[in-house]
MIMARTOR-410085 format. One record per residue: residue in one letter; residue number from 1; x, y, z of N, C-alpha, C in turn. Coordinates in steps of 0.001 Angstrom, whole numbers, always signed. Atoms other than C-alpha are relative to their C-alpha. Layout:
N
PT|residuo|num|n_xx|n_yy|n_zz|ca_xx|ca_yy|ca_zz|c_xx|c_yy|c_zz
PT|A|NUM|X|Y|Z|X|Y|Z|X|Y|Z
...
//
This chain:
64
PT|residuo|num|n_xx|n_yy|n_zz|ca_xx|ca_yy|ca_zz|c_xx|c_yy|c_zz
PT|X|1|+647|+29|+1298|-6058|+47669|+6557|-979|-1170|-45
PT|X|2|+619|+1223|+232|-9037|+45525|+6021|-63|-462|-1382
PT|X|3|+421|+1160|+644|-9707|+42896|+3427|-1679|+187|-247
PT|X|4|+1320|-5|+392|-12910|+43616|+1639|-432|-1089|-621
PT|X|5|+343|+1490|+909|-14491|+40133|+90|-1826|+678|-605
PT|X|6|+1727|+197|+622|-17761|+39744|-2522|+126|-1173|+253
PT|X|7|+556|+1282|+358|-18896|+36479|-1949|-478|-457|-1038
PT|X|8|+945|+121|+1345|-20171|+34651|-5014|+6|-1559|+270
PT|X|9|-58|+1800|+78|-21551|+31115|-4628|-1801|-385|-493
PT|X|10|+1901|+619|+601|-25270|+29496|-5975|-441|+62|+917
PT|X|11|+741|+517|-702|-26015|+28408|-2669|+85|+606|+1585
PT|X|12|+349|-892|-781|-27363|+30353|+161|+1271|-368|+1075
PT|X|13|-294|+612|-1199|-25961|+27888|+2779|+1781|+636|+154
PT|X|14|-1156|-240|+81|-22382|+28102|+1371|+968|+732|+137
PT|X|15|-83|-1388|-491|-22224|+31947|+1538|+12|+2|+1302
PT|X|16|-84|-585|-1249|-23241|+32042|+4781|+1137|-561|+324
PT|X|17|-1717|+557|-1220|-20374|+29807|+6262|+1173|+573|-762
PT|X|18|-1409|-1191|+334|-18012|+31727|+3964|+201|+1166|+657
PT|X|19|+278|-1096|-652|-19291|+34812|+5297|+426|-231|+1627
PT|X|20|-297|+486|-1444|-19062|+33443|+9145|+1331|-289|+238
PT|X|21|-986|-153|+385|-15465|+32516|+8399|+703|+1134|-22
PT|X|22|-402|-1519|-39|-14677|+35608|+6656|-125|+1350|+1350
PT|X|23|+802|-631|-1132|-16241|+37755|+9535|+926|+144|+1156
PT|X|24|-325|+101|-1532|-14717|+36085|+12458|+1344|+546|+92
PT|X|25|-1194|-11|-154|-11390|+37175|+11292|-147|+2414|+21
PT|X|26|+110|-1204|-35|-10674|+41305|+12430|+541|+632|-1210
PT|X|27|-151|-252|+1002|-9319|+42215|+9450|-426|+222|-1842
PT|X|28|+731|-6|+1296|-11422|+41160|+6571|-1278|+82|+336
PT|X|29|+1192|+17|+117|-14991|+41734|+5811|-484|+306|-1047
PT|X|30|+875|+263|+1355|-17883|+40911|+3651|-911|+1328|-1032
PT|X|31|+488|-792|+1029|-19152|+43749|+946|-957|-288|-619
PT|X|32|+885|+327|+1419|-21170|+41760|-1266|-494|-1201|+162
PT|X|33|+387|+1523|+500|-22805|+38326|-2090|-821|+217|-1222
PT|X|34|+728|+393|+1557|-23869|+37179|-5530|-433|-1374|-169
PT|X|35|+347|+1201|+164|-25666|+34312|-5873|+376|-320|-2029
PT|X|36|-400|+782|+1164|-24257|+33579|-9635|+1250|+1253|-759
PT|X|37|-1038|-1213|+154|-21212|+35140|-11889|-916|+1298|-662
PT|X|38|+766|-1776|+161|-23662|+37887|-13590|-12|+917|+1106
PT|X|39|+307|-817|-1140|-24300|+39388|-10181|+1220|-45|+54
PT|X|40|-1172|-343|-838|-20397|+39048|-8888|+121|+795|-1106
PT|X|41|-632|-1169|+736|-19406|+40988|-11725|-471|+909|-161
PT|X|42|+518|-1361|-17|-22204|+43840|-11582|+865|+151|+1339
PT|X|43|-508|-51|-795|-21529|+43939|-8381|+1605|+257|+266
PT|X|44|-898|-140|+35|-17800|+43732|-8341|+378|+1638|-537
PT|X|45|-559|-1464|+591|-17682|+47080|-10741|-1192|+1248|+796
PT|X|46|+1125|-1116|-140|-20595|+48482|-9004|+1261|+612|+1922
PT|X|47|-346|-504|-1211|-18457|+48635|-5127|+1439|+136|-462
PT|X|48|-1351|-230|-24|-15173|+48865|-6927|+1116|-910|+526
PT|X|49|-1167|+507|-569|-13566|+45636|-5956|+1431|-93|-873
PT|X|50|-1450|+216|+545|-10000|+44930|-6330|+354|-1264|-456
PT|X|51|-124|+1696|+407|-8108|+41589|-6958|-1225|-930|-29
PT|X|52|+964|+797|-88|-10327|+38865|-7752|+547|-1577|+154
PT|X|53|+4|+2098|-148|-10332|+34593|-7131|-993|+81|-522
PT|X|54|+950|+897|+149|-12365|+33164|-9598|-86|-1372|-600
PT|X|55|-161|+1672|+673|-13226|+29524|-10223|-913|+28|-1334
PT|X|56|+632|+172|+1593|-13857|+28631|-13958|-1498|-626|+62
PT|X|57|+1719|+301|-55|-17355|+26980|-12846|-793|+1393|+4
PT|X|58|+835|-1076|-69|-18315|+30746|-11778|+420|+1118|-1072
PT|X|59|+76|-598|+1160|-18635|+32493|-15352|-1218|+1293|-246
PT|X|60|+1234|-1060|+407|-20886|+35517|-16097|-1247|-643|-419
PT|X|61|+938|+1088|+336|-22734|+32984|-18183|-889|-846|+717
PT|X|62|+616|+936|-950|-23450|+30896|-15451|-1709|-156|+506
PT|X|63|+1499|+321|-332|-27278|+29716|-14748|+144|+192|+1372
PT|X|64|-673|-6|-1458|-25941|+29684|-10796|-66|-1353|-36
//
């Protein structure tokens, strides 16, 4: 069973080494990136994710 992840972070750099991380492992892989919470949450209902982690800095609201 894999491990589907959205990424959601402001900053390009940060994604990627999440992503590179995420990746290297056979089991999980990356679906999505959102550079702020508006996008993770279209996103999120747009591919149908499941459980979520989110940190109270990343809000819908959020400016990124």
């Amino acid at each position: 069973m894999t491990i589907r992840v959205l990424l959601a972070d402001e900053q390009d750099l940060v994604r990627a080494g999440f992503r590179m991380l995420i990746d290297s492992e056979s089991d999980r892989t990356v679906v999505a990136e959102a550079s702020d919470g508006a996008e993770a949450v279209h996103l999120a209902r747009e591919i149908r994710a499941g459980p979520a982690a989110r940190p109270d800095s990343l809000n819908p609201a959020a400016s990124g």
